[in-house]
C-alpha positions as CSV (number, residue, x, y, z in Angstrom):
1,X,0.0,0.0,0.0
2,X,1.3,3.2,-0.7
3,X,0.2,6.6,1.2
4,X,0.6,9.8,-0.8
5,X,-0.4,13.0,0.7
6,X,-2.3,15.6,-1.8
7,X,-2.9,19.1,-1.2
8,X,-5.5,20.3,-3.9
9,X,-6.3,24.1,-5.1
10,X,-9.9,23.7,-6.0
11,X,-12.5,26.9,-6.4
12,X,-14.6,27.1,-3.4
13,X,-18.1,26.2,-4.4
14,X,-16.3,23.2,-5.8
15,X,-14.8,22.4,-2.7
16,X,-17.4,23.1,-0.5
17,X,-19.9,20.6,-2.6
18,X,-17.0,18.0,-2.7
19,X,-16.6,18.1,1.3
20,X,-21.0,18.2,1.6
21,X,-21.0,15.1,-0.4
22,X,-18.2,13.5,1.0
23,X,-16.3,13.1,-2.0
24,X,-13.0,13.6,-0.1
25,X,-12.5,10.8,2.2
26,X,-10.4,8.6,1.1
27,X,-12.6,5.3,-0.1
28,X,-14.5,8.3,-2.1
29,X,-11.2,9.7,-3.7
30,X,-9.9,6.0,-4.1
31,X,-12.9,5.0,-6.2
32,X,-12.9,8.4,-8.6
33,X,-8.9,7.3,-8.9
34,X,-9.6,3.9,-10.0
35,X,-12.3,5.1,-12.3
36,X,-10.0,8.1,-13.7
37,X,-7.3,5.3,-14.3
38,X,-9.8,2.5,-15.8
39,X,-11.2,5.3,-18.2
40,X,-7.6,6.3,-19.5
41,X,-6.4,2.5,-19.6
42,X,-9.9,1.9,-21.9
43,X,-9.2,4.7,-24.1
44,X,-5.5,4.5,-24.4
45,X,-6.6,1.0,-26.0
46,X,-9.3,2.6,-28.1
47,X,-6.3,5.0,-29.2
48,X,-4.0,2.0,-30.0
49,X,-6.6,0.3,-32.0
50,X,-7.4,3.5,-33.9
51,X,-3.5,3.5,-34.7
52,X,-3.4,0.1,-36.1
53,X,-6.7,-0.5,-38.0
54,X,-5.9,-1.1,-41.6
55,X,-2.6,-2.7,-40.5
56,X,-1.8,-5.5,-42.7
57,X,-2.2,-9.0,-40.5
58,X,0.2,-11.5,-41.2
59,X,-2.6,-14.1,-42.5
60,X,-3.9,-11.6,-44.9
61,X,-2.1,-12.7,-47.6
62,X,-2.7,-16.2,-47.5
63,X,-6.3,-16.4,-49.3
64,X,-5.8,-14.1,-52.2
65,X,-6.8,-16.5,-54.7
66,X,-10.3,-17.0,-52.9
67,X,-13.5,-16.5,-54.3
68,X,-14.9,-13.4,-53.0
69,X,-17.8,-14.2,-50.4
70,X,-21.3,-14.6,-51.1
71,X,-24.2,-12.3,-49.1
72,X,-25.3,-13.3,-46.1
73,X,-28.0,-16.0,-46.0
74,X,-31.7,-15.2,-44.2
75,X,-30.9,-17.2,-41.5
76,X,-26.9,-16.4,-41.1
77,X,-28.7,-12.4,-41.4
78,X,-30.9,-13.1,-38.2
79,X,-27.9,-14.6,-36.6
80,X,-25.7,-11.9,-36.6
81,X,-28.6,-9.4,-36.2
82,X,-29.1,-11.5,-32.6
83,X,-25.3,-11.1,-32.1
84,X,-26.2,-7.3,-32.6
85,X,-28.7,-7.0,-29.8
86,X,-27.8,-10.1,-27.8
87,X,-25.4,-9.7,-24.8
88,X,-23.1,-12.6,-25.1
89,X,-20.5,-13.5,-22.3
90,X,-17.4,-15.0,-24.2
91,X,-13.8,-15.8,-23.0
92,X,-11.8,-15.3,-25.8
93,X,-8.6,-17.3,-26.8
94,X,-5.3,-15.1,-26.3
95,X,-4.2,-15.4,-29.5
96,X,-7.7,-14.5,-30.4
97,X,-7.4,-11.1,-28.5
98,X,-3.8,-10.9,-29.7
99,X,-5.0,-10.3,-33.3
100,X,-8.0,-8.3,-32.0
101,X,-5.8,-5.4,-30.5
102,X,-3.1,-5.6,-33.2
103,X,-5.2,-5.8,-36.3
104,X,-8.4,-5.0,-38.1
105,X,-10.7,-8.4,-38.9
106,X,-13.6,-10.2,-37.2
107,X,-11.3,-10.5,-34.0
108,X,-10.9,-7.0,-34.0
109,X,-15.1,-6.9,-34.4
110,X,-15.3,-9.0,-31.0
111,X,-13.2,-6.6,-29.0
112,X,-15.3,-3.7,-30.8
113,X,-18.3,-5.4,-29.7
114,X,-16.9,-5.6,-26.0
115,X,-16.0,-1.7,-26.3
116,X,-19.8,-0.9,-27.3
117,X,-21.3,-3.4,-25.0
118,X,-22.8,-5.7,-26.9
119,X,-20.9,-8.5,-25.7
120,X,-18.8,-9.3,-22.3
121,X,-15.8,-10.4,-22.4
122,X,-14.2,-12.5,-19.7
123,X,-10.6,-13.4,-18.3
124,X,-8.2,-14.5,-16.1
125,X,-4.9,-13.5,-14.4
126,X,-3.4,-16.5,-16.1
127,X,-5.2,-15.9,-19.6
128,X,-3.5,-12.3,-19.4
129,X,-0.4,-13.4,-18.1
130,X,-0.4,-15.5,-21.2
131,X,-1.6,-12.5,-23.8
132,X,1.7,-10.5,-22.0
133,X,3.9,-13.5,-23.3
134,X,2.2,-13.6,-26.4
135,X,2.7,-10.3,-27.3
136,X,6.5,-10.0,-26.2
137,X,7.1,-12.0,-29.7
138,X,9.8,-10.0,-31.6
139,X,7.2,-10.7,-34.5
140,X,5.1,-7.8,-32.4
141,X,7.3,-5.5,-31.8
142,X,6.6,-3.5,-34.6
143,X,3.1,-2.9,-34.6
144,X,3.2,-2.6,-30.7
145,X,5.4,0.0,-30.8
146,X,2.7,1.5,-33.5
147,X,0.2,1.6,-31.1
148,X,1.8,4.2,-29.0
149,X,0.8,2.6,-26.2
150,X,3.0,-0.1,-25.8
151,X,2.6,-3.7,-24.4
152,X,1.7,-3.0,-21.3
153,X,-0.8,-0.4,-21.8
154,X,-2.5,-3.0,-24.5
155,X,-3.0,-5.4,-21.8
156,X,-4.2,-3.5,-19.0
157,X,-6.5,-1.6,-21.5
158,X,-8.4,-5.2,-22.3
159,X,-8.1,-6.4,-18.3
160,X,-10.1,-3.0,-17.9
161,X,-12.5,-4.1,-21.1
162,X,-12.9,-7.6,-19.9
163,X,-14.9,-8.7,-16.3
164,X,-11.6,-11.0,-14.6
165,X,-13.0,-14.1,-12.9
């Protein structure tokens, strides 16, 4: 545990409703600390995202000759109309995530989908412990560094996205 001791310069009126609604104990400025931090982890991985959509994934080159795909079938529409309005709760394979926060493509649709709320996403100390080793591959380095962000600011961004059980 670490103590720090703050002495703040606020306007009065904003310190006298701050003290009334007891805003400045400490629980009170630990919680609006976690939630400053949580809100700058979330959208310093919304930044690094931004920064790599359109980044060329490693695989993308592999079905060039394909044919292109067909429209979406009636029943494949109301299935990912569902997955539109449907909260899901998924736990998502770290190599998954991996190439979700590094690259555009349907991974990168799941972690949208997290972001906007239409799905939960669920982890584990040990699953991010493993996305850390992951993405200290040299073959990351690159894009990581892209991100502006760096590794660790890509991790802790998705433990803030995702619910850790």
């Amino acid at each position: 545990m670490t103590t720090l001791e703050l002495k703040l310069n606020l306007p009065d009126q904003l310190a006298k409703d701050a003290v009334r609604m007891g805003l400045t104990s400490p629980d009170s400025l630990q919680t609006l600390l976690r939630e400053a931090v949580r809100n700058r982890r979330l959208a310093g991985l919304a930044e690094a995202r931004k920064r790599n959509r359109g980044g060329k994934h490693p695989a993308a080159d592999y079905g060039r000759n394909r044919k292109p795909k067909l429209p979406l079938t009636a029943r494949a529409a109301r299935a990912t109309h569902q997955l539109n309005h449907t909260s899901m709760r998924l736990v998502l394979d770290t190599n998954i995530v991996a190439s979700g926060l590094l690259w555009d493509g349907t991974p990168a649709h799941l972690i949208d989908a997290a972001q906007a709320g239409t799905i939960e996403i669920y982890t584990s100390r040990i699953l991010l412990a493993e996305l850390t080793r992951i993405l200290k591959r040299a073959k990351f380095a690159k894009v990581i560094a892209a991100s502006g962000v760096g590794l660790e600011g890509l991790v802790l961004g998705y433990a803030e996205l995702a619910t850790l059980g």
